[in-house]
N, C-alpha and C positions, 0 to 999 in steps of 0.2 A: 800445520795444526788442523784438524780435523773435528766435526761435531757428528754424533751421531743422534739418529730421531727414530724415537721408536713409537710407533703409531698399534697398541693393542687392540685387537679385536673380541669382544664379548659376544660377538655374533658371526662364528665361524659358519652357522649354515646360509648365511647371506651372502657371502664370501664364497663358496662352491657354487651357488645358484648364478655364479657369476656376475654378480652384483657391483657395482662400481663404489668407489667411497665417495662420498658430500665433503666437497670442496670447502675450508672455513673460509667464511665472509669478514668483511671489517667488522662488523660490528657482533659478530655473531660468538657466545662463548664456546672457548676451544675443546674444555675437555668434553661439555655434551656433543658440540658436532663429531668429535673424534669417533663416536660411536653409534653414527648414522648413516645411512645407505640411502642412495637415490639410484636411477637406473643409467641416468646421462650425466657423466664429468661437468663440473662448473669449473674456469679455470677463471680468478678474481684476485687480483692484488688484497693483501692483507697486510695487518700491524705485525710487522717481524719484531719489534721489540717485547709488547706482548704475548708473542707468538715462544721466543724463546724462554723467556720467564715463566710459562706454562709448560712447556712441553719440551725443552732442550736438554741430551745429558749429555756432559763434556764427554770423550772415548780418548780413554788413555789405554788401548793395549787391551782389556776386555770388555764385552758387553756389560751394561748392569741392568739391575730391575728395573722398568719401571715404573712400578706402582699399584701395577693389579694382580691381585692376591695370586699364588702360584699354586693352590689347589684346582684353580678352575686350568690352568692347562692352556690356557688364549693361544693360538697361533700370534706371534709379535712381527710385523712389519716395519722391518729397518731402510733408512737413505740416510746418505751420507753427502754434509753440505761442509762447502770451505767456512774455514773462521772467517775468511777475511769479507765475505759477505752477509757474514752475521751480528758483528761488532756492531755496525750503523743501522739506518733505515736502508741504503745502500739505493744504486739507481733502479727505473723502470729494467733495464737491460740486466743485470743481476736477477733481478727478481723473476723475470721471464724466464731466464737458464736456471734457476733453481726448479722452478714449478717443471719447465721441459723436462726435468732428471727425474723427477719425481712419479712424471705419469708413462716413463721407459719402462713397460711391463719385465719383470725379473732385471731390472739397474743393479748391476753392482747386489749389493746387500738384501735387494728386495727378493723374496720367494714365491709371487706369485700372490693368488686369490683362491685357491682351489686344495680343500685339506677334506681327505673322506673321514667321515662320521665312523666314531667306533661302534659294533655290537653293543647296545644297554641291555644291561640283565632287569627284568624285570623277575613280577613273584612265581617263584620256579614253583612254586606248587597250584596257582591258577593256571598258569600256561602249562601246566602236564593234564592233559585230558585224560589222558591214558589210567593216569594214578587215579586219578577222582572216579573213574568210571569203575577200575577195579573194586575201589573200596566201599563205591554204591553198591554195584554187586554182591558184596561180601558180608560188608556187615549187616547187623542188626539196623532199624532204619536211625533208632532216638542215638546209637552208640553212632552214627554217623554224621548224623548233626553234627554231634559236640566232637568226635576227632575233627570232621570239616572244619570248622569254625580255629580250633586249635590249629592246624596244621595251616591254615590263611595266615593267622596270625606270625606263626613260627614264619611261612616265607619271607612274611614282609622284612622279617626281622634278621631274618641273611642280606636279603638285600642291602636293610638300613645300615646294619651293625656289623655285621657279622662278615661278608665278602671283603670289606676293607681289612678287618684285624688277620683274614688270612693272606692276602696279598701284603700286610706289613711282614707276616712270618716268611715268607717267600724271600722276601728283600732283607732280612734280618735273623742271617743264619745261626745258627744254635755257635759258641765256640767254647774253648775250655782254658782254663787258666791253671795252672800245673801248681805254680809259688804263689805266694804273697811278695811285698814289697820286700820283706828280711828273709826271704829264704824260707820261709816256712812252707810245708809240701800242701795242700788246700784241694787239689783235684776238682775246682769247682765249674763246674758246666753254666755256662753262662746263656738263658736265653730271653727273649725281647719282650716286654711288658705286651703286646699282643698277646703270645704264646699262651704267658699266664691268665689272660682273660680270656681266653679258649677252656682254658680249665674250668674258672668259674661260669661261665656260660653254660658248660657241660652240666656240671651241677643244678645250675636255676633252671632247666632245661630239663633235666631228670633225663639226661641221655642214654644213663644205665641205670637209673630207677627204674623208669617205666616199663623193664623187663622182670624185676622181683616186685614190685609190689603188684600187680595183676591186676591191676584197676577193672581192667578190658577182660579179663577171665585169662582165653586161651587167644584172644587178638589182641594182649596187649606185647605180643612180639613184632605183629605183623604193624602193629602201629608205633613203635618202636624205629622199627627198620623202615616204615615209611619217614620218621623224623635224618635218621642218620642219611637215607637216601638224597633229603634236599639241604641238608648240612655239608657232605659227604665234598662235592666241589671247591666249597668255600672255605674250609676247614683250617687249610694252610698245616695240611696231612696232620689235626688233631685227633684226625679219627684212628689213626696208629695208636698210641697209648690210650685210647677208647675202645677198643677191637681187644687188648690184651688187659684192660682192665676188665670188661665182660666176661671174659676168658677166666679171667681169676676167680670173680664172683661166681660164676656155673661153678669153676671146682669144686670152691669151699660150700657152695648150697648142695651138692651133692656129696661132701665128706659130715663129717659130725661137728656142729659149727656152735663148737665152745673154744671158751681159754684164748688165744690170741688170735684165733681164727672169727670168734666172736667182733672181737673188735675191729678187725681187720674189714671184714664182711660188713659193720656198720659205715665204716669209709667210705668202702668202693661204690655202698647205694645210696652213697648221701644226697640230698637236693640242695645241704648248705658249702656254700662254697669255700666254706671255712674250714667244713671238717672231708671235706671229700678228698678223698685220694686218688690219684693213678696207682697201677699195677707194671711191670715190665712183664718179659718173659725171658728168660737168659737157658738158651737151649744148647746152641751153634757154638761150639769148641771146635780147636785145630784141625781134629781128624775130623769131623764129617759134619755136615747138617742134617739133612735128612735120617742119617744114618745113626742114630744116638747110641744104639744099642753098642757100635764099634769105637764111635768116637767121643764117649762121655768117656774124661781122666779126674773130673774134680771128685776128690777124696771129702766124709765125713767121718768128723771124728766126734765121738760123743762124752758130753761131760757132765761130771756128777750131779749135775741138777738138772739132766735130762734133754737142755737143749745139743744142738752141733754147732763144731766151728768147721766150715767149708775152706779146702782148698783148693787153687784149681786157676785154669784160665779159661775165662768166657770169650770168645773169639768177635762174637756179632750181640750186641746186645741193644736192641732197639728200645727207644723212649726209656732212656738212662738215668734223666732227670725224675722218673719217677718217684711216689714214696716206696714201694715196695717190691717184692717181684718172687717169682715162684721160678725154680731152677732142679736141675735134675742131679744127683750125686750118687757116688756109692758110700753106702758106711760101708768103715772097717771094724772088722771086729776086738776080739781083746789083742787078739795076736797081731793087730795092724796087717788082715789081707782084707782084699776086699773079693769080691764075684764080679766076675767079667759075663757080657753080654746083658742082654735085660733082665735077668734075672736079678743083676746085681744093683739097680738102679731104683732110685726112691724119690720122693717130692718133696720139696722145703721149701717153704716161706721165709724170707728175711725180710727185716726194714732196709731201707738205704742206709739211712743214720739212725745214728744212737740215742739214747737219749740228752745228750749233750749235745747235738747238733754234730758232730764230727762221722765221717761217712767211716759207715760200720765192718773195718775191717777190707777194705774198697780198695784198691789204686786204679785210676783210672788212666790207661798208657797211651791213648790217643781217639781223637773223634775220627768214625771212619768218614772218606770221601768217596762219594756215591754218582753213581749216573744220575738217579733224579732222588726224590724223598728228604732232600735236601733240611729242608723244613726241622726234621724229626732228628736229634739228639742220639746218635749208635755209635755205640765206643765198643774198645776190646776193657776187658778188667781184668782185673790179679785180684782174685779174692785169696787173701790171707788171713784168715782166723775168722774169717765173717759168721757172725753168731746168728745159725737159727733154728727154723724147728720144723723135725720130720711130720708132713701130714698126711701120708700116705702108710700104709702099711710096708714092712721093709721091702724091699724087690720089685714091689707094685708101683715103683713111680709112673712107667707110661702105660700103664691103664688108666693112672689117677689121671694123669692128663689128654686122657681121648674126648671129654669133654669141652677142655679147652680147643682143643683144636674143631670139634664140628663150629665153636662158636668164630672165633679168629677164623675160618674156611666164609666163614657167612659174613664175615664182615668186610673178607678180601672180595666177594662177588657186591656187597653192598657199592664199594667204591670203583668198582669194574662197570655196572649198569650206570652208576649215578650218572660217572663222568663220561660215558657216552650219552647219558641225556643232557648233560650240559654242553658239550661241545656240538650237540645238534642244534640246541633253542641258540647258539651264539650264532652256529653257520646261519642257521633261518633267519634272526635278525641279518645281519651282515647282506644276504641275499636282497633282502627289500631296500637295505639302502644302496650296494653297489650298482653303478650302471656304467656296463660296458657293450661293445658292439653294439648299439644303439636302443637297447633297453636294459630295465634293473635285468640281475642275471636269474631271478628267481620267474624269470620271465625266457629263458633258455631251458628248452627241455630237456636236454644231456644234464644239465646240473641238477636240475631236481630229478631226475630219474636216479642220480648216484646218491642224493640224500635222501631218496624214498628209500636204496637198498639200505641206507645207515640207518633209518626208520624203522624198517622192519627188524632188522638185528637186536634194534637195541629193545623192542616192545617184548621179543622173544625171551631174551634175555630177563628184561623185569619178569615177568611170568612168573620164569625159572625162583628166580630169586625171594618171590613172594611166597609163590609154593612150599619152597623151603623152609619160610619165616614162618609161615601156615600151621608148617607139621613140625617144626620145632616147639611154639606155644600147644601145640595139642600135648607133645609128649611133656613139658613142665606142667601142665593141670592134671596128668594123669586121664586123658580124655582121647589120646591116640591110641588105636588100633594095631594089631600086629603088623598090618600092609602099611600100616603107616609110618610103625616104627622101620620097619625093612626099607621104605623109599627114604626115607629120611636120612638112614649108614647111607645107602647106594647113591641116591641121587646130591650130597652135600659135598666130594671129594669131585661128581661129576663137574658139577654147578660155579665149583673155584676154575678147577682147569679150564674150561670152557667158555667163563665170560671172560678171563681175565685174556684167554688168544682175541676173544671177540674185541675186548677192548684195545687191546694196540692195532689194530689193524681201522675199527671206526675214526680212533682220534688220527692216525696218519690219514685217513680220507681227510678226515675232517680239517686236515690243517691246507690241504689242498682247496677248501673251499676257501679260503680267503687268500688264496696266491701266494703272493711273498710276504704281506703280512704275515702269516702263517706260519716264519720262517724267522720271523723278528724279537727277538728275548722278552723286547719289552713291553709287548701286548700280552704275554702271559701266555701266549696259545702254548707255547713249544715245550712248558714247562708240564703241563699236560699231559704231554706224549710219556718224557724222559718219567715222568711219577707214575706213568700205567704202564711202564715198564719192570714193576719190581713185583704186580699183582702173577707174574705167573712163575715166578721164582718164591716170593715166599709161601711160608708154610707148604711146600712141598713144589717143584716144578712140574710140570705138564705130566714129563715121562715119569714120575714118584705116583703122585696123584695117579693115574692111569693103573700101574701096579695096586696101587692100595683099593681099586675099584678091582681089582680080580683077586685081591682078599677077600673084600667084602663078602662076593659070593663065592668065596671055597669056602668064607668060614660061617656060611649059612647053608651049606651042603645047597646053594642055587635056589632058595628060599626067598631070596632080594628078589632074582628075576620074575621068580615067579608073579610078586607083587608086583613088579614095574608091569611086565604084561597085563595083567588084571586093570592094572590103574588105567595104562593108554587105552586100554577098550573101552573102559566105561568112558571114557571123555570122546572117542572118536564114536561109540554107539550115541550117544547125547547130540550128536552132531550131522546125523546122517541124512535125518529127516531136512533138512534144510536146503535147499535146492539149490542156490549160489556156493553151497559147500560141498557138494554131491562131489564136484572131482577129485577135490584135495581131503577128501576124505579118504576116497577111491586111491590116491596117492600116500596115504598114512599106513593107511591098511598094509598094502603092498608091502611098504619098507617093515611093518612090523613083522611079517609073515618075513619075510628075510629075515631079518635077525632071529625068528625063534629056529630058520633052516640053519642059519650058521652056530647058533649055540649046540643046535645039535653036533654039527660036524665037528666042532671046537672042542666036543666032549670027549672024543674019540682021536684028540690030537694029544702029541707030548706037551709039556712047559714051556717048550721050546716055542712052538706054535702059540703058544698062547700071548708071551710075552712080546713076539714081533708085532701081534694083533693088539697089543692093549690101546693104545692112542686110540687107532681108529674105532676098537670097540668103544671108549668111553664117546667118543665124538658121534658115534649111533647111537648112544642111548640119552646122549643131550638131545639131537635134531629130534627123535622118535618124539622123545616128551615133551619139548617145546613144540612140536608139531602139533601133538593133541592138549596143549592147553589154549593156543591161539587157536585153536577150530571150537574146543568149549567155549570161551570168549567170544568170539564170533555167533556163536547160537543162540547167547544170551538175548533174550526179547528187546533190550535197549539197546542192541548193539550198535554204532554208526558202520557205514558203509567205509569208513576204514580198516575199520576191526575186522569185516567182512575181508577186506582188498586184502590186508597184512599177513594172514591165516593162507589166504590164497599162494602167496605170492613166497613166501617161507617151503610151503610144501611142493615148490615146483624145483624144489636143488634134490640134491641125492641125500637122501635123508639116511642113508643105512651105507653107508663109505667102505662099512667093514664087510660087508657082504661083498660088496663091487671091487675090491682090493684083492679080497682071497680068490674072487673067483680068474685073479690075472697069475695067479701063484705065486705071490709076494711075500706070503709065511713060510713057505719049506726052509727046510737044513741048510740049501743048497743056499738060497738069496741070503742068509748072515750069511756065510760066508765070502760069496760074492760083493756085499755091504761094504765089511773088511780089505776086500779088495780094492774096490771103488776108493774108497777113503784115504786107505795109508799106497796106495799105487807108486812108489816110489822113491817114498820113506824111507830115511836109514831108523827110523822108530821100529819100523817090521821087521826084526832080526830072523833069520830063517825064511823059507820059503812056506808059505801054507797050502795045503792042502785038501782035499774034501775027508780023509781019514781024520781030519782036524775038527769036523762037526760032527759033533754029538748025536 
C-alpha cells in the first residue's frame, strides 16, 4: 500500500528562481507553511499524525485533486511514502528516510522546481504603439480622444472577457447531430455557449454597426477595422461570420433596401443582442470555387407570389449556424432552362429557418473537417425547396456580389495583420522571460534581429490595410475621389493575397521563437499557424486574386495604374525632404520607375506574358505601396525613430520582383512550357510527348 502527497505550489515563480521549500516545523500550521519559500532546507521532525490528516491522499491507481482550484494551473509536487510508516508516529529512523526521499531532487514522482512562465497577454491596444500613433496622425484631434479612450476600453475587454471565450471555442468544436432520440431528421449544428457569446458581444460591441451608422463620418470604417484588428486574435475565428455578415450588410445597403431586405439589414446592424443576426455566404459548389460562372448548378424556380424555391448542392458553406445567407443561383424560366455562364446567375437571400423554427428547406449532409478554422461551423447542404427571394436583377448576381467580396477581401487582410501582431507582442513577452545561454534571449541579437524582420512585415502590412479601410469609408460617404475609387478596385484584391503570404510565413517565424513550445497544441501557438492557413485560399487564392488584379486594369483600360503611380509619388515626394530617408526613398523611386518600364513592355506582350507575370506583378505593387506609406509615416513630425528604422529597412529588399524576374526571361512561351516539363517529368499524367509547336 502506498500513500501519495501532493504538495501545490501558488508560487511557481519562486520555484524557477530556484527557491527551496520551508520545511514544516512541529508546531508550525501545515497548509500556510505548504506555501512558503526560504532560501536554505530546514530538515526537523514533525507531528506525522497531523501531518496526514492535513495533507494525505490515499493513491489507489490515479492521482486526485488536491484542493487548489484548477483554474489557476499550480504546478503539483508529488512523493510517495509507504503506509506502513504512516499509520503511527513511527521511529526517529523512519522519519529520517521519509524526509531523505523527500529532499531527492526529481524522486520517483517529484518534477523538479523549475516550470517556465507563459507569454501574458496584456491590452493589445496599449502595447500597439504603432496603432495609436496611426490614429493620432489621422484623425481629427477631439475624434481621437474618444476612439482613444473607446478602444483602451475595448482592449481591456479582450483580455478580461473575451480571449478566454475564444480559447473555450477552440477547445469546443462546433458538431452536428443528424436525428433526434426517435428518428426524427433535426440537422441541428450544435455549438458551445462561448460561440454564442461572441455573437452577443459582437452586437454590444457594434462590430458591424459601427460601419453603417457613421458616427466617425468617413473614419468610422477605419475605426471599425481598428476594433476588429484587436478582436481579430481572440475571436476564437468569430470574425468568419462577422466578415460575411459585413459582406451582406454592403450588399443590401447598396441594393434597394425594402421588403425583407429591410428587415434583414435591421438585423445584420443591430447593437441588441437579441435581435442581431449573422449572415453566411454559400458560394463553393462541386464544380468550382473561384470559378462560379462554371460551377454554379443550384437551380431557382419561381413561384406565384414571387419568392424562389432553390435547388442545388452547396459544397463549402462557412458559418452555417448563421441566421441567413446570400447564395448565387440560376432561374429557370417558364420552360425550366436555365443560362449557363454568368449571365445566367442571380442573388438570393434566404433565412436558415422558418418561421416555425425548422431549417428552411436545408439538409445538412456533414460538418467539413479542416486543417485549421476549426472553431467555425462549414458544412456541405442539399438545399431542397429552400424559399427565397431574388435581390439582384436577373443574371446580375456577381456584380451584385462585387461588394461583398471587396468587404470579406478586407476582413481576410484584417485577420492576416492582426494575428501577426499578436503572435509578435506574445514572442516579445516570451523573450523577456526565457533565459537561455546565459541571459533572457531578448538579450541575443540573432533573435531579435528575426523579430525586428517580423516587425517590420507586420507594420507594413497594417499600413496596407488601414489605407484600404481609409479609402473604403471615403467611397461609403461619397467623399472619395476617382484615384481613389481606382486604388481601392486595384489595391483590395492586392492587400488579401499579399498579407495573408505575409502571414503564414510571420506565425511559422513566430512559433520558432518559443522553440518546442511552439510546437505544443496546448499553448495555443500552433493553432495560429493551421487558422492563417485558410487567409490565402479563401475568397480567392494568391494565383485567382493575382488574375483579378490584371482585370482590374484591363477593365479600366490602365486607369488603376495610373492612379497607383500618382498615389506612391505623392507619399514618396512627402518624404524626400527628410535626410534619414533620403536613401530609401532613392530606393522606392527606383523600383517605381521599373515597374512603369515593365508595364510598358507588358503592354506589347501576349496574355500569355501577362499571366506568368501576374503573382509577381501583384507582389510589386504591394512592396511599391507599402514602401511609400512607411516612408509617409516615417516623415510624419511625431514620428519615433522606429517608424524611421522600419521604412528604412522594408525598402532595402527588391521592392519590384516583377521587373527583376522578366529581366531573367521567366515569362516567354518557352518557360510554360518548360514549367510543364519540370513538373509532370515522368508522369504517366503527361500522355504524349510535348512539344514547343504546343505553346501558343
Amino acid at each position: 500500500m502506498r500513500t501519495t502527497l501532493f504538495l501545490c505550489s501558488a508560487k511557481p515563480q519562486a520555484a524557477q528562481s530556484g527557491l527551496q521549500r520551508k520545511r514544516l516545523t512541529p508546531d508550525s500550521d501545515v497548509a500556510e507553511n505548504t506555501f512558503n519559500y526560504v532560501s536554505k532546507p530546514r530538515v526537523v521532525r514533525f507531528r506525522f499524525l497531523y501531518f496526514l490528516q492535513r495533507m494525505y491522499i490515499p493513491y489507489s491507481g490515479r492521482p486526485k485533486h488536491c484542493g487548489w482550484p484548477q483554474q489557476y494551473q499550480s504546478p503539483c509536487y508529488m512523493a510517495t511514502l509507504s503506509a506502513s510508516a504512516t499509520l503511527a508516529k513511527g521511529s526517529e529512523k523512519e522519519d529520517k528516510a521519509i524526509l531523505e526521499e523527500l529532499e531527492v531532487p526529481f524522486s520517483k514522482t517529484a518534477v523538479g522546481t523549475f516550470f517556465q512562465d507563459h507569454p501574458k497577454l496584456g491590452n493589445q491596444y496599449l502595447e500597439d504603439v504603432f496603432l495609436q500613433g496611426y490614429l493620432k496622425r489621422h484623425l481629427p484631434p477631439k475624434m481621437f480622444e474618444e476612439v482613444n479612450q473607446q478602444l483602451e476600453r475595448f482592449g481591456a475587454r479582450v483580455v478580461d472577457e473575451i480571449d478566454y471565450l475564444g480559447r473555450e471555442c477552440e477547445l469546443s468544436l462546433p458538431q452536428l447531430q443528424q436525428y433526434d432520440a426517435w428518428g426524427q431528421r433535426v440537422d441541428r449544428i450544435i455549438t458551445c455557449p462561448a460561440w454564442k457569446r461572441m455573437k452577443e458581444i459582437s452586437a454590444e460591441e457594434g462590430l458591424i454597426a459601427e460601419a453603417y451608422e457613421r458616427k466617425y463620418s468617413s473614419w468610422s470604417r477605419v475605426y471599425q477595422v481598428s476594433k476588429m484588428y484587436l478582436y481579430a486574435p481572440s475571436s476564437g475565428l468569430f470574425t468568419c461570420p462577422l466578415a460575411m455578415t459585413d459582406g451582406a450588410a454592403k450588399v443590401i445597403e447598396s441594393l434597394d433596401i425594402s421588403g425583407p431586405l429591410a428587415e434583414a439589414y435591421s438585423h445584420l446592424t443591430s447593437r441588441d443582442p437579441k435581435q442581431f443576426w449573422t449572415s453566411g455566404q454559400w458560394m463553393t459548389e462541386r464544380k468550382g470555387g473561384s470559378d462560379v460562372a462554371a460551377g454554379t448548378e443550384t437551380i431557382a424556380r419561381e413561384q406565384p407570389d414571387g419568392t424562389y424555391r432553390l435547388y442545388g448542392f452547396k459544397w463549402f458553406t462557412s458559418a452555417t449556424d448563421s441566421d441567413m445567407t446570400l447564395t448565387l443561383g440560376r432561374a429557370m424560366d417558364t420552360k425550366g432552362n436555365t443560362k449557363q455562364g454568368t449571365k445566367g446567375l442571380s442573388l438570393f437571400y434566404l433565412k436558415i429557418q422558418s418561421e416555425e423554427g425548422k431549417l428552411n428547406g436545408i439538409e445538412v449532409q456533414r460538418l467539413k473537417e479542416k486543417l485549421g478554422t476549426r472553431q467555425v461551423p462549414t458544412a456541405e447542404l442539399l438545399l431542397d425547396g429552400a424559399k427565397a427571394f431574388r435581390i439582384s436583377d436577373e443574371g446580375h448576381g456577381v456584380s451584385a456580389i462585387a461588394n461583398m467580396l471587396t468587404i470579406t477581401r478586407i476582413h481576410n487582410t484584417i485577420f492576416a495583420v492582426a494575428i501577426m501582431r499578436r503572435m509578435i507582442n506574445l514572442a516579445r513577452e516570451y523573450a523577456n522571460q526565457r533565459f537561455a545561454f546565459g541571459k533572457f534571449i531578448k538579450d541575443h541579437p540573432l533573435h531579435i534581429q528575426t523579430m525586428a524582420r517580423m516587425e517590420v512585415q507586420t507594420r507594413g502590412a497594417f499600413l496596407l490595410l488601414m489605407e484600404v479601410a481609409k479609402l473604403l469609408g471615403l467611397e461609403e460617404t461619397n467623399m472619395a475621389t476617382k484615384q481613389d475609387q481606382h486604388i481601392l478596385r486595384l489595391m483590395t484584391p492586392v492587400a488579401k493575397l499579399y498579407t495573408g503570404k505575409q502571414a503564414i510565413s510571420t506565425l511559422s517565424e513566430g512559433l520558432e521563437c518559443f522553440g518546442g513550445q511552439g510546437y505544443m497544441e496546448d499553448t495555443g501557438l500552433p493553432a495560429m499557424l493551421r487558422d492563417a492557413q485558410v487567409l490565402t485560399i479563401w475568397e480567392g487564392t494568391t494565383n485567382i486574386l493575382s488574375l483579378d488584379v490584371l482585370r482590374a486594369v484591363a477593365k479600366s483600360e490602365g486607369q488603376v495604374l495610373v492612379s497607383f503611380f500618382a498615389a506612391v509619388q505623392s507619399n514618396l515626394d512627402s518624404s524626400v525632404n527628410i535626410p534619414e530617408l533620403a536613401y530609401s526613398v532613392t530606393l522606392a523611386q527606383a523600383a517605381l520607375n521599373r515597374l512603369g518600364e515593365f508595364t510598358q513592355r507588358a503592354g506589347l506582350k501576349g496574355s500569355g506574358f501577362l499571366e506568368l507575370a501576374a503573382r509577381d506583378f501583384a507582389y510589386s505593387l504591394a512592396r511599391i505601396y507599402i514602401g511609400g506609406l512607411l516612408l509617409k509615416h516615417a516623415a510624419w513630425t511625431k514620428a519615433s525613430p522606429a517608424d524611421i528604422y522600419s521604412a528604412q529597412r522594408w525598402c532595402e529588399q527588391d521592392l519590384c520582383p516583377v521587373d527583376t524576374v522578366d529581366r531573367t526571361g521567366s515569362y516567354k512561351a518557352e518557360t510554360a512550357f518548360m514549367n510543364t516539363t519540370l513538373v509532370y517529368e515522368g508522369s504517366p499524367l503527361l500522355k504524349g510527348k510535348l512539344n514547343m509547336s504546343d505553346v501558343s
